[in-house]
C-alpha positions as CSV (number, residue, x, y, z in Angstrom):
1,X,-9.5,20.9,22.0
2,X,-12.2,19.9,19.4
3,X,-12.5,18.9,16.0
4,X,-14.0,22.6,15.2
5,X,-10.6,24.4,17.0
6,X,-8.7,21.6,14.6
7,X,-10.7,22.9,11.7
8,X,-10.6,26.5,12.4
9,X,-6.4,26.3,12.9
10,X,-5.7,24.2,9.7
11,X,-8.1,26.8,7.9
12,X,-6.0,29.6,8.9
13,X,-2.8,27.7,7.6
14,X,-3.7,26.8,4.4
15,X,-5.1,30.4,3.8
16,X,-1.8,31.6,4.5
17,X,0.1,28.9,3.0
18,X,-1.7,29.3,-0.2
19,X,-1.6,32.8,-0.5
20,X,2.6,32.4,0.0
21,X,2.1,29.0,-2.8
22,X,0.2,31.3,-5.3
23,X,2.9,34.0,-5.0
24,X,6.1,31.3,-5.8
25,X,4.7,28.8,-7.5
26,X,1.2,28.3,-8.7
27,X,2.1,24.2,-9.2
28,X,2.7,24.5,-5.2
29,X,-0.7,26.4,-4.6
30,X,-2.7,23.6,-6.4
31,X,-0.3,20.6,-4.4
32,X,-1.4,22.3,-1.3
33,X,-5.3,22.8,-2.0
34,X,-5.4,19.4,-3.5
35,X,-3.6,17.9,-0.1
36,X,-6.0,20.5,2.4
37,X,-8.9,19.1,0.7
38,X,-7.8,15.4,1.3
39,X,-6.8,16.3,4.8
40,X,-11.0,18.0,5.2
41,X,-12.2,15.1,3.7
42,X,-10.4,12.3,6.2
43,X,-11.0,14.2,9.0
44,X,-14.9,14.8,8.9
45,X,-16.2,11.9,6.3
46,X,-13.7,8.9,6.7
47,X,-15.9,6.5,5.0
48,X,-15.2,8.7,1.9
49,X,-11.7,8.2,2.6
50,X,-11.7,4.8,2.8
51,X,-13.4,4.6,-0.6
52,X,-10.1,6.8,-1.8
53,X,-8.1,4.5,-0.8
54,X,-10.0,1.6,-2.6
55,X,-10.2,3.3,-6.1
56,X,-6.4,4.6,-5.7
57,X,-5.7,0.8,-6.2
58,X,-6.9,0.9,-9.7
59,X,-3.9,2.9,-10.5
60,X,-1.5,-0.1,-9.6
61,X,2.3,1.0,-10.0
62,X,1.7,3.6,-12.4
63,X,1.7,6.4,-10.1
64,X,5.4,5.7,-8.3
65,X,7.7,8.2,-6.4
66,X,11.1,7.0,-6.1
67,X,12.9,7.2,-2.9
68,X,16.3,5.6,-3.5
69,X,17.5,2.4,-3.3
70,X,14.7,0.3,-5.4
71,X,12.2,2.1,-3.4
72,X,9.0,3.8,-3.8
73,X,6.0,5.2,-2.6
74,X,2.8,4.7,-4.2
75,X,-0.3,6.8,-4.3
76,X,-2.0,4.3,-2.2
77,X,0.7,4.7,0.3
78,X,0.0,8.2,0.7
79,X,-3.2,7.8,1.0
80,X,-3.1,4.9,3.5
81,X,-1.1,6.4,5.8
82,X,-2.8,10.1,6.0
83,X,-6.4,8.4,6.8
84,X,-4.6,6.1,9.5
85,X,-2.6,9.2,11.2
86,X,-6.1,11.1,10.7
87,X,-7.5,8.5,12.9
88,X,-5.5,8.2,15.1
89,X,-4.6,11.6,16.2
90,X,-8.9,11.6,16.2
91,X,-8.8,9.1,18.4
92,X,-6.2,10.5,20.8
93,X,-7.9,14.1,20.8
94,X,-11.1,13.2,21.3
95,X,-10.6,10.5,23.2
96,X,-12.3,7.7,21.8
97,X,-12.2,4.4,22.6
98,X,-11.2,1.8,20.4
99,X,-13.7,-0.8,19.7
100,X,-13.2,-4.0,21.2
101,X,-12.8,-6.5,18.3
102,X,-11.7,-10.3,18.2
103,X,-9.0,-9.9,16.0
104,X,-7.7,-6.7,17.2
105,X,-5.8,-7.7,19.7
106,X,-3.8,-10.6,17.9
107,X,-3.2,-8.0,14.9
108,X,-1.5,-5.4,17.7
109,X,0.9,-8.2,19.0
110,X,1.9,-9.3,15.4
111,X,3.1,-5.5,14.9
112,X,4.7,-5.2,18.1
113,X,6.9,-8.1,17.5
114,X,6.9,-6.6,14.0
115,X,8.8,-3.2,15.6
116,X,10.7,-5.5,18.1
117,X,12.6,-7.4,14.8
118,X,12.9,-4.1,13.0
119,X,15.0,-2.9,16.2
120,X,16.4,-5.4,17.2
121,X,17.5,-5.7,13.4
122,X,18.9,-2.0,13.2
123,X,22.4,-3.6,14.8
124,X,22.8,-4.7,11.3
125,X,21.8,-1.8,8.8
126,X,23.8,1.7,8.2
127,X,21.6,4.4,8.7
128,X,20.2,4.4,4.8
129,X,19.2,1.1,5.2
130,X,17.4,1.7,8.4
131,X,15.4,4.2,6.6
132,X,14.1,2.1,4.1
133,X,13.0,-0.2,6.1
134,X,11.2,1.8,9.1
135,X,9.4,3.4,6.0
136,X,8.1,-0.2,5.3
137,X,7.8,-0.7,9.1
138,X,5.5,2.8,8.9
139,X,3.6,1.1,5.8
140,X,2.4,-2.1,7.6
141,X,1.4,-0.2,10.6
142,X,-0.7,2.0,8.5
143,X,-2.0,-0.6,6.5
144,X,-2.9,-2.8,9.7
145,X,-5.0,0.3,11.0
146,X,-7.3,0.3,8.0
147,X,-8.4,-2.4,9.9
148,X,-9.9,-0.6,13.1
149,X,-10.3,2.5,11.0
150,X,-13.6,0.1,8.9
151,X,-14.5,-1.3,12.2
152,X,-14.9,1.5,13.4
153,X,-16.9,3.4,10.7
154,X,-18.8,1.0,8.9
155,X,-21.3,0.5,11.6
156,X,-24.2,0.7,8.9
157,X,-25.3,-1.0,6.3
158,X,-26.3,1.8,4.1
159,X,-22.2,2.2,4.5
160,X,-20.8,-1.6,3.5
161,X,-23.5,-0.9,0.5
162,X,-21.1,1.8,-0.9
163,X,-17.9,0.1,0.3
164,X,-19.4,-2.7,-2.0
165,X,-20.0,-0.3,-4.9
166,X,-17.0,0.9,-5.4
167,X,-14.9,-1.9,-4.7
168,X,-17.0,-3.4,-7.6
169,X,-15.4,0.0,-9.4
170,X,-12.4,-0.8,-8.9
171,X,-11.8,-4.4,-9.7
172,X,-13.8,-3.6,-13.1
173,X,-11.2,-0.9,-13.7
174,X,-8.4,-3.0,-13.0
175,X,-9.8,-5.7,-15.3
176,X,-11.0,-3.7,-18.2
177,X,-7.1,-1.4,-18.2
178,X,-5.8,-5.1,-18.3
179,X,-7.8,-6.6,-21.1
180,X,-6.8,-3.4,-23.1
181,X,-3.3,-3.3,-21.8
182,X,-3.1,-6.7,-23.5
183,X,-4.6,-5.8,-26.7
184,X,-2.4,-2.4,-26.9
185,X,0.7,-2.9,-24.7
186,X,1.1,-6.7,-24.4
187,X,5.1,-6.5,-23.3
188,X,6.6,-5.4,-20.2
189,X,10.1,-6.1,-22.7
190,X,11.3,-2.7,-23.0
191,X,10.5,-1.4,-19.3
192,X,12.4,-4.7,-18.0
193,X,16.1,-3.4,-18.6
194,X,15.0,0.4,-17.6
195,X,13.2,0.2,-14.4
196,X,13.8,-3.2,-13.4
197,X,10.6,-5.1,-13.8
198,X,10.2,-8.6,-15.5
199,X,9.5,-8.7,-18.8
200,X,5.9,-9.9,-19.0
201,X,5.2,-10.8,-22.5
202,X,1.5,-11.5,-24.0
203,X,0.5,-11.9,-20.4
204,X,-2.6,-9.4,-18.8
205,X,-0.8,-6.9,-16.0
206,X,-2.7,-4.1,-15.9
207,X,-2.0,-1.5,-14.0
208,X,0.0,-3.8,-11.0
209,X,2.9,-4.5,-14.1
210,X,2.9,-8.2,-12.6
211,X,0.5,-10.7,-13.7
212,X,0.6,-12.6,-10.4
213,X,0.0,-9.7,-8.6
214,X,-2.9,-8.4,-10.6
215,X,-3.9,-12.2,-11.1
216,X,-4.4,-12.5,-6.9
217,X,-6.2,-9.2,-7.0
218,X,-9.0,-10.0,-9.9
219,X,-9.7,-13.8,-8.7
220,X,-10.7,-11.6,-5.0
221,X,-12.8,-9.3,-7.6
222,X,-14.1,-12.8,-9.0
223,X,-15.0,-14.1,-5.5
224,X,-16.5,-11.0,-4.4
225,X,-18.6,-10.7,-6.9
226,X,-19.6,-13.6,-7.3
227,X,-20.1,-13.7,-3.3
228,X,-22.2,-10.6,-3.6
229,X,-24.4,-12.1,-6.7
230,X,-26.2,-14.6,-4.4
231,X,-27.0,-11.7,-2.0
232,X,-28.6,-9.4,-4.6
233,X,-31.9,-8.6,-4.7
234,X,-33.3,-6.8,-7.9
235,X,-32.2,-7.8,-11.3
236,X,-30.4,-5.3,-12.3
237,X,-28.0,-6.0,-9.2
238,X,-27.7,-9.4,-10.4
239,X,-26.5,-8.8,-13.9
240,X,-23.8,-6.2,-12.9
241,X,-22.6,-8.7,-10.6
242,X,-22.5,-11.6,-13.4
243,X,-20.8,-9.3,-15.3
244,X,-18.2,-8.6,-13.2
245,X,-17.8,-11.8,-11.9
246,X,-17.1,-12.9,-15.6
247,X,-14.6,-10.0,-16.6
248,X,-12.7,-10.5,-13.1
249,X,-12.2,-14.4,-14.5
250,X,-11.9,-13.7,-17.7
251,X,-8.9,-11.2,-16.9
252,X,-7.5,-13.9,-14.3
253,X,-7.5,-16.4,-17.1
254,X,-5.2,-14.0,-19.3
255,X,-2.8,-13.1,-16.9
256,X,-1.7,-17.0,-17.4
257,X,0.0,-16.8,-13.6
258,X,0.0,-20.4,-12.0
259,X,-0.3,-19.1,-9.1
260,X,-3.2,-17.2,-9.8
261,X,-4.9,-20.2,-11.5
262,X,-4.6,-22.0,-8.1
263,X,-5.8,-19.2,-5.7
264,X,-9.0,-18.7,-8.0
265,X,-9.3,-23.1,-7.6
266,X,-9.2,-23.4,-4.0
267,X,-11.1,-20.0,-3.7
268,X,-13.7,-21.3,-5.8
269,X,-13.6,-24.6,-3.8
270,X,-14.1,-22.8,-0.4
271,X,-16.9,-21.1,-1.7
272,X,-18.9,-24.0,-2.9
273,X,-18.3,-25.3,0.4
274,X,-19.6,-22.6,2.4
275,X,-22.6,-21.9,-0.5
276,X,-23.6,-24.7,-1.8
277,X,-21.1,-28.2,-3.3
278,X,-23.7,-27.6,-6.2
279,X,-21.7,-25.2,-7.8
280,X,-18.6,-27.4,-8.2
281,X,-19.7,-29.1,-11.2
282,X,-20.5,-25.6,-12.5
283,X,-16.7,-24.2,-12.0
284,X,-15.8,-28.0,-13.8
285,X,-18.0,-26.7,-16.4
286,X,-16.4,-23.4,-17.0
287,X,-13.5,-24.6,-16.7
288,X,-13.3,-27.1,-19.1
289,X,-15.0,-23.9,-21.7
290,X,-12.3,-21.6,-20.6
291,X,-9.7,-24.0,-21.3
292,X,-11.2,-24.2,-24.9
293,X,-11.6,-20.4,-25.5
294,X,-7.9,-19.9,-23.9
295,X,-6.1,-23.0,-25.1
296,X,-2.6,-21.3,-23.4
297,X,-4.2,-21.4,-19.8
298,X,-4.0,-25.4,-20.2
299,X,-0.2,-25.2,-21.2
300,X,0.5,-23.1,-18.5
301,X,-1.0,-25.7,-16.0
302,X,0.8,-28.4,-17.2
303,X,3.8,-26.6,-16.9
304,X,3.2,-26.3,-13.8
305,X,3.9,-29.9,-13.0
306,X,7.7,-29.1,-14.6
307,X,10.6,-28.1,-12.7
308,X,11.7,-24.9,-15.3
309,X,13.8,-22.5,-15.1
310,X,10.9,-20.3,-12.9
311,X,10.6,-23.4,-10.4
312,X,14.5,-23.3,-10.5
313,X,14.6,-19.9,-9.7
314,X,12.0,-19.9,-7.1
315,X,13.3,-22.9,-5.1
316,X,16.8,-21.1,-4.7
317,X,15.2,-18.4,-3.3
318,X,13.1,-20.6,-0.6
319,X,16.5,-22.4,-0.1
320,X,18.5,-18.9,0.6
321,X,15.6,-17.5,2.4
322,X,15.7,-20.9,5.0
323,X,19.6,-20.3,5.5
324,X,18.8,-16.8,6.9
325,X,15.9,-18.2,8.9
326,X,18.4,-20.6,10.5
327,X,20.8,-17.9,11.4
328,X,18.2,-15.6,12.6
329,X,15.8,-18.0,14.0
330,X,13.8,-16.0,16.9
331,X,13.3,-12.3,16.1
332,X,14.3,-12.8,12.5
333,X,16.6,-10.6,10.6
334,X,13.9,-7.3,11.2
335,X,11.2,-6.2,9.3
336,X,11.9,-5.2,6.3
337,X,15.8,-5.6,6.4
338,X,15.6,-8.8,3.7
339,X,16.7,-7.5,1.1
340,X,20.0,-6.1,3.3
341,X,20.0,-9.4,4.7
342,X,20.7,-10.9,1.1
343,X,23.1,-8.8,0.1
344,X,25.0,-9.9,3.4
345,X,24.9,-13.4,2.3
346,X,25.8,-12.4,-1.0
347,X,23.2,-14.2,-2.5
348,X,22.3,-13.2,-6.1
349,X,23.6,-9.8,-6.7
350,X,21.6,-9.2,-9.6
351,X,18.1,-9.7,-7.9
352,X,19.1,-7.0,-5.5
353,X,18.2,-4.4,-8.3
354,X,14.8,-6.3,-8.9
355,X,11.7,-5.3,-7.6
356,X,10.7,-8.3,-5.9
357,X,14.2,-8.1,-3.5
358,X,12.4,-7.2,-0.7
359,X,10.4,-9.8,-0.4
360,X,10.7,-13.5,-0.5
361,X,9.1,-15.5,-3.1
362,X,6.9,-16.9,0.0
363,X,4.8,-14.9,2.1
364,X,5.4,-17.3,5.3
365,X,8.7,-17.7,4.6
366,X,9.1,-13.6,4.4
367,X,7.3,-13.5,7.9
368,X,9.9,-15.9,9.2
369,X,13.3,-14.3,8.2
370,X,12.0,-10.6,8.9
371,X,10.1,-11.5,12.2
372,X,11.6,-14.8,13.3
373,X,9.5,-17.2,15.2
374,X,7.4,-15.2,17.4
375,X,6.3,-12.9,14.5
376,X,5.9,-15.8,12.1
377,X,3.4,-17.5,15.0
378,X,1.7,-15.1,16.1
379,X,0.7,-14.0,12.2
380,X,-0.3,-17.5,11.7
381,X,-2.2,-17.2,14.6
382,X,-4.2,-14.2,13.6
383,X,-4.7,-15.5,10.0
384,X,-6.3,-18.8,11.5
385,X,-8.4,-16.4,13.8
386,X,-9.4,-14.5,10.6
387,X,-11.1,-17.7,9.1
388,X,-12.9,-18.5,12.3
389,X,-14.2,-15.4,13.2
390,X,-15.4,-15.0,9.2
391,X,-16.7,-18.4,9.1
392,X,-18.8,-17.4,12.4
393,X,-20.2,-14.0,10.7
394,X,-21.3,-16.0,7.9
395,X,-23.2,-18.2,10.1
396,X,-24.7,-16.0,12.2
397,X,-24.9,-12.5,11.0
398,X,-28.0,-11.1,10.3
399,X,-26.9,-8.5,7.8
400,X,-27.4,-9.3,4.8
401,X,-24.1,-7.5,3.4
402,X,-22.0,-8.5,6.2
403,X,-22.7,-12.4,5.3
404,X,-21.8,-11.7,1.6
405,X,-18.8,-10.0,2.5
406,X,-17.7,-13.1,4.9
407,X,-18.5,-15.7,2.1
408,X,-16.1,-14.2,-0.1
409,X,-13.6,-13.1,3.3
410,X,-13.4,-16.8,4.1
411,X,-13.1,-18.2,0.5
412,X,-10.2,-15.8,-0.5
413,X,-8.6,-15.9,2.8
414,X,-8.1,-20.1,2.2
415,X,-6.7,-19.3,-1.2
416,X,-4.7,-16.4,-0.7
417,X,-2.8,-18.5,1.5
418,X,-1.9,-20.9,-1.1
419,X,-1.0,-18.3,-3.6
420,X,1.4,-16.6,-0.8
421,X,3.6,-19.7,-1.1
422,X,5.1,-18.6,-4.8
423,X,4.4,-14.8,-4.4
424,X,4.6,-12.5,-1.3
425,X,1.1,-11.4,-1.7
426,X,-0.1,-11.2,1.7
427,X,2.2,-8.2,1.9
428,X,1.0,-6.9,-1.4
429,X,0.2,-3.2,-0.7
430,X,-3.3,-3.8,-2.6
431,X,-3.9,-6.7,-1.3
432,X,-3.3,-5.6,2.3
433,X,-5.6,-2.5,2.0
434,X,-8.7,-4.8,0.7
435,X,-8.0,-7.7,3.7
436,X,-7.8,-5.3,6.7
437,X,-10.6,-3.4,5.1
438,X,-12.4,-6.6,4.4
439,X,-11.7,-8.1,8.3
440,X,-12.2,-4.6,10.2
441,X,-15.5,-4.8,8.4
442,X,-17.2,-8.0,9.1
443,X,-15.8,-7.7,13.0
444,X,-18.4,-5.1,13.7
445,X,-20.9,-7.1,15.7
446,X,-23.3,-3.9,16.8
447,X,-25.3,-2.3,14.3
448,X,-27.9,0.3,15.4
449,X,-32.0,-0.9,15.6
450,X,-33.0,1.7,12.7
451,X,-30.7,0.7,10.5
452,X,-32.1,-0.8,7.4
453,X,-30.7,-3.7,4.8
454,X,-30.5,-2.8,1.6
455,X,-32.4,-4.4,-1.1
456,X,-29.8,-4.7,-3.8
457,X,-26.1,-5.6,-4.2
């Protein structure tokens, strides 16, 4: 069975099924021609359906269908896990062989350990609460398969070239709806009580609703741009790369998130590292400007160094989040049953209707409860593997794109780390798309003779 028997039996379907949609419901008819087209496009040009995925992030949480229970799926969730089924039933039918990748196989143990906590974990949900979280279980597999999904199709340059492109897209649209979100719609006040988010106020959000969230994903626009500026070629390359390097800080700036402020420091550090310690006195330099222009970023720092109510808040929840751990020290409580685990401890019953209850206010500390000690390794495992293979392509590789991608790879990978200590980022659903996209793409090592590097960035 081919790809043209696939395409010739899904044809017939949607014929029929339209005709039947256009009879009962003309909404229905355009659902199902707008879903056959996604399904056509994922199964013959993936590379266009990886750059769907990427500019679906720009519309953050505004595009939410509720499932019950403080859940939802996002458009980006959809997405996601059509192209990674696509593939993989491509992969099974056709019977391709999956490339052999350094990573790969320490990214398949961390989800197999990731399944063995979720069942393990089942002894302790009802059956609603199981199906929340096997839908989460279902989104980190997909999510985890972008990863072989861009190391499998971005085997050309000509291809990371428009990966670049409209990532670049994307992080300007994200920055640009936050800048004016702050100008127009500068509280999150009134959605607070209603839908359960925290009420932001004179803080940038954008589209993510959470300054620390959209604060992690613009200083990555800010280091890949800025990664991707010392890699361009023409001029014109260069000033749309300044450009958005400066609107990606700027925006981080305004979403006056500590955390934010010290994932785009160490970032910036490991950059200069890797590029050049020259540049160090340059980020002093802006800094000390930005500080000027944005007087609030400064207070925000030094509150940092306060124990408030935040801090209070925060170091309650690392304290309730150990006393699981303890209980649950080997497979973990199952992934993602935290938020049923919490209610079990009766801890907090009012954070159980916010939307950060399934997660912990640290990444680490999120793998450990849900996946116990195994799964908490072997991810730290794979995430130390991550920086040494990255650091390695940026040695090494001879593709031009591929090195640019690595710098910034291996500068936000050492400050994403730090930011996952107050925030659980590194299960961010955006910020998970961009580093499996980001690692499945610099662990291509073969690249065919004819293929050219492009002149501009």
């Amino acid at each position: 069975m081919n790809l043209k028997i696939i395409a010739g039996t899904l044809t017939f379907f949607f014929a029929l099924g339209l005709v039947l949609a256009i009879i009962t419901n003309p909404l229905i008819a355009v659902i199902i021609m707008a879903g056959f087209s996604l399904l056509v496009i994922f199964i013959f040009r993936m590379d266009i359906g990886v750059y769907l995925v990427i500019l679906s992030l720009a519309a953050g949480q505004l595009i939410r269908i509720p499932l019950g229970q403080d859940s939802a799926i996002q458009l980006t969730d959809i997405l996601v896990v059509l192209l990674s089924s696509i593939w993989l039933i491509k992969a099974i039918i056709t019977r391709q062989k999956i490339k052999s990748t350094f990573l790969g196989p320490f990214l398949l143990i961390f989800l197999y350990l990731a399944l063995l906590s979720f069942i393990n974990g089942l002894r302790f949900l009802e059956i609603d609460q199981a199906k929340v979280s096997f839908f989460y279980l279902v989104r980190l597999i997909s999510y985890a398969t972008l990863f072989f999904v861009a190391n499998d199709i971005f085997d050309k340059a000509k291809k990371i070239h428009s990966f670049n492109k409209i990532s670049l897209i994307t992080f300007f649209t994200v920055a640009a709806t936050g800048i004016m979100q702050l100008i127009i719609f500068p509280s999150l006040a009134k959605w607070a009580a209603l839908y359960g988010w925290d009420p932001h106020i004179g803080r940038l959000f954008s589209t993510f609703l959470d300054p620390n969230f959209a604060g992690a994903f613009l200083t990555i626009g800010f280091i890949f741009s800025l990664s991707l500026l010392f890699y361009a070629k023409s001029i014109e390359g260069k000033i749309i790369l300044l450009f958005s390097s400066l609107l990606n800080l700027v925006a981080v700036i305004l979403t006056y998130s500590r955390s934010s402020y010290l994932f785009l420091f160490i970032a910036f550090f490991a950059f200069c590292l890797l590029r050049s310690k020259k540049f160090i006195w340059l980020g002093i330099a802006a800094m000390i400007i930005l500080s000027l222009i944005f007087p609030k970023s400064m207070e925000r720092i030094q509150g940092g160094f306060k124990i408030d109510e935040s801090a209070k808040t925060r170091f309650k929840t690392w304290e309730n989040t150990i006393t699981i751990i303890k209980d649950h020290p080997l497979l973990g409580v199952g992934f993602n049953s935290y938020r049923y685990a919490q209610e079990n401890y009766t801890f907090s019953k009012e954070a159980v209707q916010s939307h950060a209850v399934a997660g912990s206010d640290s990444s680490l500390l999120f793998v450990f409860v849900t996946t116990g000690f195994f799964g908490f390794l072997s991810y730290l495992i794979f995430y130390l593997l991550a920086l040494i293979k990255t650091k390695k392509v940026f040695n090494f590789s001879d593709l031009i794109q591929q090195r640019g991608l690595a710098l910034a790879i291996f500068s936000i990978l050492i400050g994403l780390i730090f930011h996952s200590l107050f925030v659980n980022s590194l299960f961010y659903p955006a910020l998970m798309v961009l580093l499996f996209i980001f690692l499945g793409i610099i662990s291509v090592d073969y690249y065919k003779k004819n293929d050219t590097i492009s002149k501009s960035n």
